[in-house]
PDB file of N, CA, C and O in Angstrom, chain B, residues numbered from 101:
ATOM      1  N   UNK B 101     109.860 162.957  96.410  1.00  0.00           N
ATOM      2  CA  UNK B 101     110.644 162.127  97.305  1.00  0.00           C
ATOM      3  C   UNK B 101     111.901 161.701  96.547  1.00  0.00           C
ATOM      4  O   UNK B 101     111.815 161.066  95.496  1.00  0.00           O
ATOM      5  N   UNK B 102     113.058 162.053  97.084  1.00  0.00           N
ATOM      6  CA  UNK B 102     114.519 161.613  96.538  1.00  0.00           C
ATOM      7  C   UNK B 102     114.879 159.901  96.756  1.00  0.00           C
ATOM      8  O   UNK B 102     114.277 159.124  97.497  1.00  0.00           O
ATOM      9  N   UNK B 103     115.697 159.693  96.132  1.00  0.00           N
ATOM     10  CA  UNK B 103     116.256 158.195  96.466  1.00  0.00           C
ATOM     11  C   UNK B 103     116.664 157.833  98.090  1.00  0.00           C
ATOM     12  O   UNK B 103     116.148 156.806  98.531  1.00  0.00           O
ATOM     13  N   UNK B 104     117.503 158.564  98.954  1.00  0.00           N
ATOM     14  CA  UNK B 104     117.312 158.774  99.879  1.00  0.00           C
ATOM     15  C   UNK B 104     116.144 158.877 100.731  1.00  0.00           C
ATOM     16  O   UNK B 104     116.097 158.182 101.746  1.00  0.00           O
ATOM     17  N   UNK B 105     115.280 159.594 100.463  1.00  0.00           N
ATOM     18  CA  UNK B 105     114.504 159.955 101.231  1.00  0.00           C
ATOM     19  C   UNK B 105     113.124 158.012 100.857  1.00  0.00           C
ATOM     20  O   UNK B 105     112.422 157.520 101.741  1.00  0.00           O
ATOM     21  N   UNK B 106     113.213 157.542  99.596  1.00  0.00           N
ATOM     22  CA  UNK B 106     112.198 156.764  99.555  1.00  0.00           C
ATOM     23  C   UNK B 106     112.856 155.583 100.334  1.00  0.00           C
ATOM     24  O   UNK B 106     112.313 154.867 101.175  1.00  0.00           O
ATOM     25  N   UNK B 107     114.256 155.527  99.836  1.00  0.00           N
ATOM     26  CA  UNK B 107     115.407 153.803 100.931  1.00  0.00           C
ATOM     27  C   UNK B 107     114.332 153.945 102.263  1.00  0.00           C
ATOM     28  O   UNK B 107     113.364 153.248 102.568  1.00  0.00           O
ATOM     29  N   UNK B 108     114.919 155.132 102.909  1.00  0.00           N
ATOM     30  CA  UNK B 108     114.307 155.782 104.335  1.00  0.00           C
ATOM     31  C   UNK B 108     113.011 154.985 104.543  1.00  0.00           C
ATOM     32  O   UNK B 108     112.908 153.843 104.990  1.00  0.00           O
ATOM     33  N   UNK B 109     112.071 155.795 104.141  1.00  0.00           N
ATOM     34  CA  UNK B 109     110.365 155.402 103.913  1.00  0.00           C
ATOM     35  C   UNK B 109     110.071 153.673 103.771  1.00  0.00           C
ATOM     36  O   UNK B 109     109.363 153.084 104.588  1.00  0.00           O
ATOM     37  N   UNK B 110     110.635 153.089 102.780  1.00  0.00           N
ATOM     38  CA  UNK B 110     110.808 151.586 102.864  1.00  0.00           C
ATOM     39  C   UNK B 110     111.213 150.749 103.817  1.00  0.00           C
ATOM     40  O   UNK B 110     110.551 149.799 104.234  1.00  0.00           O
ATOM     41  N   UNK B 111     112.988 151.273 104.425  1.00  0.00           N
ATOM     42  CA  UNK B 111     112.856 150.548 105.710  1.00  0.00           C
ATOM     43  C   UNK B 111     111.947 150.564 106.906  1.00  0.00           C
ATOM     44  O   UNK B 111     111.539 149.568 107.504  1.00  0.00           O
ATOM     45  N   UNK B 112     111.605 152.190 107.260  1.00  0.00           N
ATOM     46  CA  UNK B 112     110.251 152.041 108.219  1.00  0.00           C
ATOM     47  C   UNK B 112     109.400 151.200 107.500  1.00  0.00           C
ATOM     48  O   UNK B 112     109.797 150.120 107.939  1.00  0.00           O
ATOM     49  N   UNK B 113     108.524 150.924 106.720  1.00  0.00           N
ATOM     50  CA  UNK B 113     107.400 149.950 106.408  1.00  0.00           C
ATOM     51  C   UNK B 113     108.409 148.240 106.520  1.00  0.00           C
ATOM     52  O   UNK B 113     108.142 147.390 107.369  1.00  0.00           O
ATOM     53  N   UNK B 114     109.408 148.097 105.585  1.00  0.00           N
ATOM     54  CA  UNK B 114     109.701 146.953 106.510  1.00  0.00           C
ATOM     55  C   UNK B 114     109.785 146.558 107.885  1.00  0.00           C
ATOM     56  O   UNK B 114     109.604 145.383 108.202  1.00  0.00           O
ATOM     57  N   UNK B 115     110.220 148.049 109.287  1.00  0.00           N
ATOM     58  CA  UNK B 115     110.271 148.011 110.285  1.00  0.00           C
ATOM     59  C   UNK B 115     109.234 147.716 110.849  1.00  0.00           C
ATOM     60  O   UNK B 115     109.286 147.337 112.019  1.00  0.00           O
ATOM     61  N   UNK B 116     108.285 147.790 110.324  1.00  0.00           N
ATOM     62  CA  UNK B 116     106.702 148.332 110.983  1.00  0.00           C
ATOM     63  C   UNK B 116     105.562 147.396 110.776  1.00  0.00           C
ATOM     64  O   UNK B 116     104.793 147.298 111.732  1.00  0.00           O
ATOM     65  N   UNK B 117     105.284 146.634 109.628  1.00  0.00           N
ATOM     66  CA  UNK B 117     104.959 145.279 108.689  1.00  0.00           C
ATOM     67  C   UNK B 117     105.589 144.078 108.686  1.00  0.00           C
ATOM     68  O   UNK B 117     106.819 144.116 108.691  1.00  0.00           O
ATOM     69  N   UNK B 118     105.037 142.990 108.679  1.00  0.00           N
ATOM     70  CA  UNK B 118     105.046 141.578 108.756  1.00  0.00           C
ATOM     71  C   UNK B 118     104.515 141.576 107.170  1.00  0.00           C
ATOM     72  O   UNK B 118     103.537 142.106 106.643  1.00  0.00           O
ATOM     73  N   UNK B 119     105.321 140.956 106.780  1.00  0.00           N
ATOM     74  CA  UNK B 119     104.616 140.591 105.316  1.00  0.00           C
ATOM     75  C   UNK B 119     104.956 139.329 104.719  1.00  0.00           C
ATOM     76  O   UNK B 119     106.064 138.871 104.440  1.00  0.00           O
ATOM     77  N   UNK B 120     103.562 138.748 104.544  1.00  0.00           N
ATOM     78  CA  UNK B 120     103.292 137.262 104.621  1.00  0.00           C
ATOM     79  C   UNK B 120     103.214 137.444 103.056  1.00  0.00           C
ATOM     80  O   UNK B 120     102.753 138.517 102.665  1.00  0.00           O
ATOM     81  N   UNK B 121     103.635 136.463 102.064  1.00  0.00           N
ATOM     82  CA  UNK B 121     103.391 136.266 100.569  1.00  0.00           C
ATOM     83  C   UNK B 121     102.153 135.045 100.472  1.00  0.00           C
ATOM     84  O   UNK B 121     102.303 133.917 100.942  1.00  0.00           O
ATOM     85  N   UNK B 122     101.457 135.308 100.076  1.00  0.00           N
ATOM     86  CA  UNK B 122     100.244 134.237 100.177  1.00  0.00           C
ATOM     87  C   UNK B 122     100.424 133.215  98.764  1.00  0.00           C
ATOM     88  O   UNK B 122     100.485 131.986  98.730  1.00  0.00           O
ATOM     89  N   UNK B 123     100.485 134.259  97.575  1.00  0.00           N
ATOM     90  CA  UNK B 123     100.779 133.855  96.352  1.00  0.00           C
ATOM     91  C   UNK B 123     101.325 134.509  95.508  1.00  0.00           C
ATOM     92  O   UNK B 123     101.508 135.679  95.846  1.00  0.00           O
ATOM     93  N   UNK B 124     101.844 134.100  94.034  1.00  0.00           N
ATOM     94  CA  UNK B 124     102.552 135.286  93.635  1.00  0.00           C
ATOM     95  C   UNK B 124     101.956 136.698  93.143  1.00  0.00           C
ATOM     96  O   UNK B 124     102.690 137.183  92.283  1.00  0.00           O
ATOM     97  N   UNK B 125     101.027 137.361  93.389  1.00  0.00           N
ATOM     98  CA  UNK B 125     100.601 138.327  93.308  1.00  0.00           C
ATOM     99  C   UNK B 125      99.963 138.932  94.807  1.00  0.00           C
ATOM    100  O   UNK B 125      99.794 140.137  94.993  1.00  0.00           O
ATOM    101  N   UNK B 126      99.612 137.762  95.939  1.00  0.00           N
ATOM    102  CA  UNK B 126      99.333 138.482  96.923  1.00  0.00           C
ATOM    103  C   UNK B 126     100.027 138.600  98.423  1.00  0.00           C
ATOM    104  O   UNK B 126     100.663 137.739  99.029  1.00  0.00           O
ATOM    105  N   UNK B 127      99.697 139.929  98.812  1.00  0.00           N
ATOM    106  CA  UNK B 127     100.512 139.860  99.975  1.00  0.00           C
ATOM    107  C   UNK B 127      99.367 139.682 101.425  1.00  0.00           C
ATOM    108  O   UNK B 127      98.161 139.912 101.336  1.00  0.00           O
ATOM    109  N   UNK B 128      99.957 139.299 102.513  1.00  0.00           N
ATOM    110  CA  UNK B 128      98.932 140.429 103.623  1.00  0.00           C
ATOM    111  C   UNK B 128      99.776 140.679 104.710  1.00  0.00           C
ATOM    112  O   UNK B 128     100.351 139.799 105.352  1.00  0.00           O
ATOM    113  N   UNK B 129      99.858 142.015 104.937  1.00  0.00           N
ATOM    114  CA  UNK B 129     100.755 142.903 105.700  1.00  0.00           C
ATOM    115  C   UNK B 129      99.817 143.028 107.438  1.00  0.00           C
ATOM    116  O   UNK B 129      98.735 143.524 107.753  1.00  0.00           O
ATOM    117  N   UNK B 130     100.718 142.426 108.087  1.00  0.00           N
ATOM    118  CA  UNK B 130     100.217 142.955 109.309  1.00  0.00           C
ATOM    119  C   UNK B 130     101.201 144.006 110.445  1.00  0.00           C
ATOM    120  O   UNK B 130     102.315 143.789 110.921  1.00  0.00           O
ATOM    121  N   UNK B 131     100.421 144.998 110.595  1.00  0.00           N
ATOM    122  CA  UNK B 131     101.081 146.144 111.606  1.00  0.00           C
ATOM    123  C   UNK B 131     101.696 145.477 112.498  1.00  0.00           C
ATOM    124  O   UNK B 131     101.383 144.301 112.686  1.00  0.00           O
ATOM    125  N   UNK B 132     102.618 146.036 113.175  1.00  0.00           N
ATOM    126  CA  UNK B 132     103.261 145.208 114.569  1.00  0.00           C
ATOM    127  C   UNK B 132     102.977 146.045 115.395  1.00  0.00           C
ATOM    128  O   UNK B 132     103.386 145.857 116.541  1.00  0.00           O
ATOM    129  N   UNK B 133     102.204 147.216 115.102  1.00  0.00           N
ATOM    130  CA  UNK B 133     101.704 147.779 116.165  1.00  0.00           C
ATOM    131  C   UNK B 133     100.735 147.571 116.807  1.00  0.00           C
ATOM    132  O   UNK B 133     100.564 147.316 117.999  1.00  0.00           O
ATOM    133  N   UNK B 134      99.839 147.730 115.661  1.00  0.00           N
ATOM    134  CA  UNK B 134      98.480 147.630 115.885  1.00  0.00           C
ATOM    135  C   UNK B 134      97.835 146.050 115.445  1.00  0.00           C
ATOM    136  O   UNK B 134      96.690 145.758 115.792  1.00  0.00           O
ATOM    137  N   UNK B 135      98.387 145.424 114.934  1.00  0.00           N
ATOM    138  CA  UNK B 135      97.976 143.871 114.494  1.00  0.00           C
ATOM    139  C   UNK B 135      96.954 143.938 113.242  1.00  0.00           C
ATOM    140  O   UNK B 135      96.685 142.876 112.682  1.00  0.00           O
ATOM    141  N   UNK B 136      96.448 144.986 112.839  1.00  0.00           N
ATOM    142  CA  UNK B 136      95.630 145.422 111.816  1.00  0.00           C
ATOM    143  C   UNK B 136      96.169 144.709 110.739  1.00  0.00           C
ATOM    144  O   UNK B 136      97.378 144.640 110.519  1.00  0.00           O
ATOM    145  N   UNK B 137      95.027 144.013 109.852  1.00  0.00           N
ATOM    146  CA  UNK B 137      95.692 142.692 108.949  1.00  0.00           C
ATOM    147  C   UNK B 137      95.403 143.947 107.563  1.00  0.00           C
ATOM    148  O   UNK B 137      94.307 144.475 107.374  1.00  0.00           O
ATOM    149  N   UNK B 138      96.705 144.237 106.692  1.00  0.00           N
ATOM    150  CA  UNK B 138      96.201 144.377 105.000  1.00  0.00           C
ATOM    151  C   UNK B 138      96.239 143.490 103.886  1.00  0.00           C
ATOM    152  O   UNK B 138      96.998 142.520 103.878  1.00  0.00           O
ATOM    153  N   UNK B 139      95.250 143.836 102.679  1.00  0.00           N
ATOM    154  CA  UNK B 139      95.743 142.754 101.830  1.00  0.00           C
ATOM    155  C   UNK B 139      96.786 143.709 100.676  1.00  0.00           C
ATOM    156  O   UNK B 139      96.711 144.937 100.705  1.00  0.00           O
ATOM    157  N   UNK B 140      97.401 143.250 100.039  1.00  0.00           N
ATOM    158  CA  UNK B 140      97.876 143.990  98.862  1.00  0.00           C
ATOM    159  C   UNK B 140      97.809 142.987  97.749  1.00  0.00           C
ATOM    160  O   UNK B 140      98.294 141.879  97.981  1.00  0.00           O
ATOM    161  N   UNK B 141      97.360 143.180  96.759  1.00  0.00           N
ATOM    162  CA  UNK B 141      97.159 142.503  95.127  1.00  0.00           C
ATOM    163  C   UNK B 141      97.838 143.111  94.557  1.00  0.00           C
ATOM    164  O   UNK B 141      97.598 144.307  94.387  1.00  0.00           O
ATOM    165  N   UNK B 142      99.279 142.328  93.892  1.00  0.00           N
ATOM    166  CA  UNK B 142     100.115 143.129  93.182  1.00  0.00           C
ATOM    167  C   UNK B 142     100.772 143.803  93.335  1.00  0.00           C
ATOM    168  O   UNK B 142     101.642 143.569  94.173  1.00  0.00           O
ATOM    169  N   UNK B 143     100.768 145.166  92.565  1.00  0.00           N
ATOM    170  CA  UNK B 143     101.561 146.864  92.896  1.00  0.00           C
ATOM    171  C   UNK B 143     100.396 147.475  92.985  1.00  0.00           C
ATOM    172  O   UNK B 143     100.264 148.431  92.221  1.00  0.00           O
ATOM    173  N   UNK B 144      99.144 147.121  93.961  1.00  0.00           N
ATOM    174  CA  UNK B 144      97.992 148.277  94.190  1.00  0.00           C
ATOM    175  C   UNK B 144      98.520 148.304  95.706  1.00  0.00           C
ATOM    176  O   UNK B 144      99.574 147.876  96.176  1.00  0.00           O
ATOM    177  N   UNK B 145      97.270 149.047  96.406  1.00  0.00           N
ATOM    178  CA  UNK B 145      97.641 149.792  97.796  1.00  0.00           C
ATOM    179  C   UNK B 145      97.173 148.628  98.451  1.00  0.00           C
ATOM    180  O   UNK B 145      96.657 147.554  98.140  1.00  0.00           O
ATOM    181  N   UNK B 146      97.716 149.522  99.968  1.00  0.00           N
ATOM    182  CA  UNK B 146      97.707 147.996 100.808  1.00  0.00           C
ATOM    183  C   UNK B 146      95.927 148.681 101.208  1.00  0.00           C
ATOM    184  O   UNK B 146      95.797 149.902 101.298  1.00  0.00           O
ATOM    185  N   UNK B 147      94.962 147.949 101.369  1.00  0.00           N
ATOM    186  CA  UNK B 147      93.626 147.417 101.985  1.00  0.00           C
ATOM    187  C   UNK B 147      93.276 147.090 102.710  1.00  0.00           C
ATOM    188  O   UNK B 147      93.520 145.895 102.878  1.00  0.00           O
ATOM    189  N   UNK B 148      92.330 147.844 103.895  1.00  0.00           N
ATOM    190  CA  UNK B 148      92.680 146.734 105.186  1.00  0.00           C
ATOM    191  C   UNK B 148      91.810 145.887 105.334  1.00  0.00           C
ATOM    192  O   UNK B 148      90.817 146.145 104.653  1.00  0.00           O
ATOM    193  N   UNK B 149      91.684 144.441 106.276  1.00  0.00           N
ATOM    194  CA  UNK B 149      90.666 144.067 106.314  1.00  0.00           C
ATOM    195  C   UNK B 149      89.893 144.025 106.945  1.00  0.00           C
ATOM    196  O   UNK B 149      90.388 143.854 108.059  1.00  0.00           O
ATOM    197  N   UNK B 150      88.399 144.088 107.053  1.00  0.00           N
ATOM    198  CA  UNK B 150      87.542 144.650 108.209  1.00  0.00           C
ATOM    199  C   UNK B 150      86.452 143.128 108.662  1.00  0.00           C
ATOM    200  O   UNK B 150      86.152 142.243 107.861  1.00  0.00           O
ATOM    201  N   UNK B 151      86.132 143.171 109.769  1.00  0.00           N
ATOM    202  CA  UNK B 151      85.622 141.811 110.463  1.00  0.00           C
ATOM    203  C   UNK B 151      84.219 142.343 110.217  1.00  0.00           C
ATOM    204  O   UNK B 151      83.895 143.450 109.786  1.00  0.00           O
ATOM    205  N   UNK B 152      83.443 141.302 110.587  1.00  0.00           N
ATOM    206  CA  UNK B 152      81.774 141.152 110.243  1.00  0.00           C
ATOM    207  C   UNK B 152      81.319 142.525 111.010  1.00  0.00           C
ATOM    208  O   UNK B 152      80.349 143.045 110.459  1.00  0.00           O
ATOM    209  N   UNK B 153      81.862 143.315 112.304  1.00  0.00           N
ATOM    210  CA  UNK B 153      81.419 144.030 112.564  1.00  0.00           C
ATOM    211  C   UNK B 153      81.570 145.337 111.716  1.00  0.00           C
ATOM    212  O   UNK B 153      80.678 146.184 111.773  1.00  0.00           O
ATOM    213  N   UNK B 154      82.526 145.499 111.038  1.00  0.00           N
ATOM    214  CA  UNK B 154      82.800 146.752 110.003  1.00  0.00           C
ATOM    215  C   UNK B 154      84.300 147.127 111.075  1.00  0.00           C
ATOM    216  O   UNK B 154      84.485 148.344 111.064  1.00  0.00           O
ATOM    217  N   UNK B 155      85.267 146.443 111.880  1.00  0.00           N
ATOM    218  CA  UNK B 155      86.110 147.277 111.973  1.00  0.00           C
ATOM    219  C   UNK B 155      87.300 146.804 111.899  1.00  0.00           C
ATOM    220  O   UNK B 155      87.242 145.583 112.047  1.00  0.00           O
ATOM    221  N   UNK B 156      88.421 147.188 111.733  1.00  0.00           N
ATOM    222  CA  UNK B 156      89.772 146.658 111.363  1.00  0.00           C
ATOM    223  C   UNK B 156      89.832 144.905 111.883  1.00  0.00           C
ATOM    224  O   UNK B 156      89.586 144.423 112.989  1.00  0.00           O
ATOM    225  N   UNK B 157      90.156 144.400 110.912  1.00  0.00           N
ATOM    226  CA  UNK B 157      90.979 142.596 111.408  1.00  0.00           C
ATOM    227  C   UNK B 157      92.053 142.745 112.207  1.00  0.00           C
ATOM    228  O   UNK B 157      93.084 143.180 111.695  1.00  0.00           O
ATOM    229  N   UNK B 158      92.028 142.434 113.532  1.00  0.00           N
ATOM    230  CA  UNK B 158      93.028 142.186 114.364  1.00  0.00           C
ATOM    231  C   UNK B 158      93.710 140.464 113.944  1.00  0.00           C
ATOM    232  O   UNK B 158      93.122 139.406 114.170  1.00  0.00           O
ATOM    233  N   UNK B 159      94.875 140.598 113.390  1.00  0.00           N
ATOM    234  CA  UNK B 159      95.520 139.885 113.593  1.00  0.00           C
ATOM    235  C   UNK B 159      95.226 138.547 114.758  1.00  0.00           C
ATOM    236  O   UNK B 159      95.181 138.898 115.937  1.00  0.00           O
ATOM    237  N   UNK B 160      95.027 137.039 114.455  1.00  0.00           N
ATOM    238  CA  UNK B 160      94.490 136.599 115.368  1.00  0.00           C
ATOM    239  C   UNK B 160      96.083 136.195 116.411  1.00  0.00           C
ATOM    240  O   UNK B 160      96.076 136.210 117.642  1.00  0.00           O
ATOM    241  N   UNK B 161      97.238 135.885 115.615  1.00  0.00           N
ATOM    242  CA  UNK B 161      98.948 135.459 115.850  1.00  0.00           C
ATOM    243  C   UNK B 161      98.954 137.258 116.967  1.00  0.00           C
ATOM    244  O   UNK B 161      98.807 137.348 118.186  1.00  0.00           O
ATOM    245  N   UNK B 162      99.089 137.959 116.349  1.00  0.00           N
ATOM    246  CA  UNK B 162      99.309 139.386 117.493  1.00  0.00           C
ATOM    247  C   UNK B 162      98.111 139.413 118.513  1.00  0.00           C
ATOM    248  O   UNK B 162      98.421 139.942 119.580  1.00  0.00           O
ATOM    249  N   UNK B 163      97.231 139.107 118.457  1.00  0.00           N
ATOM    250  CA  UNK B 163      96.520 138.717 119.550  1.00  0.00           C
ATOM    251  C   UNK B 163      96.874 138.042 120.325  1.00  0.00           C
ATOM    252  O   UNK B 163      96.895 138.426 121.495  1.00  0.00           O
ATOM    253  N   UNK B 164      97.359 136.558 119.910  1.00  0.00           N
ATOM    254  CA  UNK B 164      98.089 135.369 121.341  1.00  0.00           C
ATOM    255  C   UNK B 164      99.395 136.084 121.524  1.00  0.00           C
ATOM    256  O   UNK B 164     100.262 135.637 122.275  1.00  0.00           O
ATOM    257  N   UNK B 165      99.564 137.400 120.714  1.00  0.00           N
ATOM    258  CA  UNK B 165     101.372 137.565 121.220  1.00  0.00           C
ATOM    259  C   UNK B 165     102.323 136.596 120.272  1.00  0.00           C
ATOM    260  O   UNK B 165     103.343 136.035 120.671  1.00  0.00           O
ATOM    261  N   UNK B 166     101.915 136.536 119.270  1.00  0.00           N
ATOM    262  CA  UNK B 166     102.973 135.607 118.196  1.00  0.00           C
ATOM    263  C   UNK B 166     103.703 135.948 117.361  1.00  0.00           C
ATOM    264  O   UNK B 166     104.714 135.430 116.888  1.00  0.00           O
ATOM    265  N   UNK B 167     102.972 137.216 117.083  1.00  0.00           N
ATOM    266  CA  UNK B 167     103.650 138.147 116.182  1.00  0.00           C
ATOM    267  C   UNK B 167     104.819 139.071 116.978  1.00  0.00           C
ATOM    268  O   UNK B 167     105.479 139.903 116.355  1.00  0.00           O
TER     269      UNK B 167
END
């Protein structure tokens, strides 16, 4: 991936992500598509989080439409 091509790739994920700073090492990214909540720790990958049933965290804010 060129410099170009990664700028590119970054603004879609800013386009696409809500990203909340919780603390200084954590993030949690929520889709604006899908409301799907991630966590990220640091410079590791984003994680998603999954509810007592085993399936993606819907965002409870994109649920009422807040997001």
């Amino acid at each position: 991936m060129d410099k170009k091509e990664r700028k590119d790739y970054v603004k879609e994920l800013n386009e696409r992500f809500n990203i909340f700073r919780i603390n200084f090492v954590t993030e949690l990214w929520v889709d604006k598509e899908t409301g799907v909540e991630y966590l990220r720790l640091g410079n590791s990958e984003l994680r998603p989080l999954f509810n007592p049933e085993g399936k993606p965290n819907i965002n409870k804010k994109f649920k009422d439409g807040l997001l």
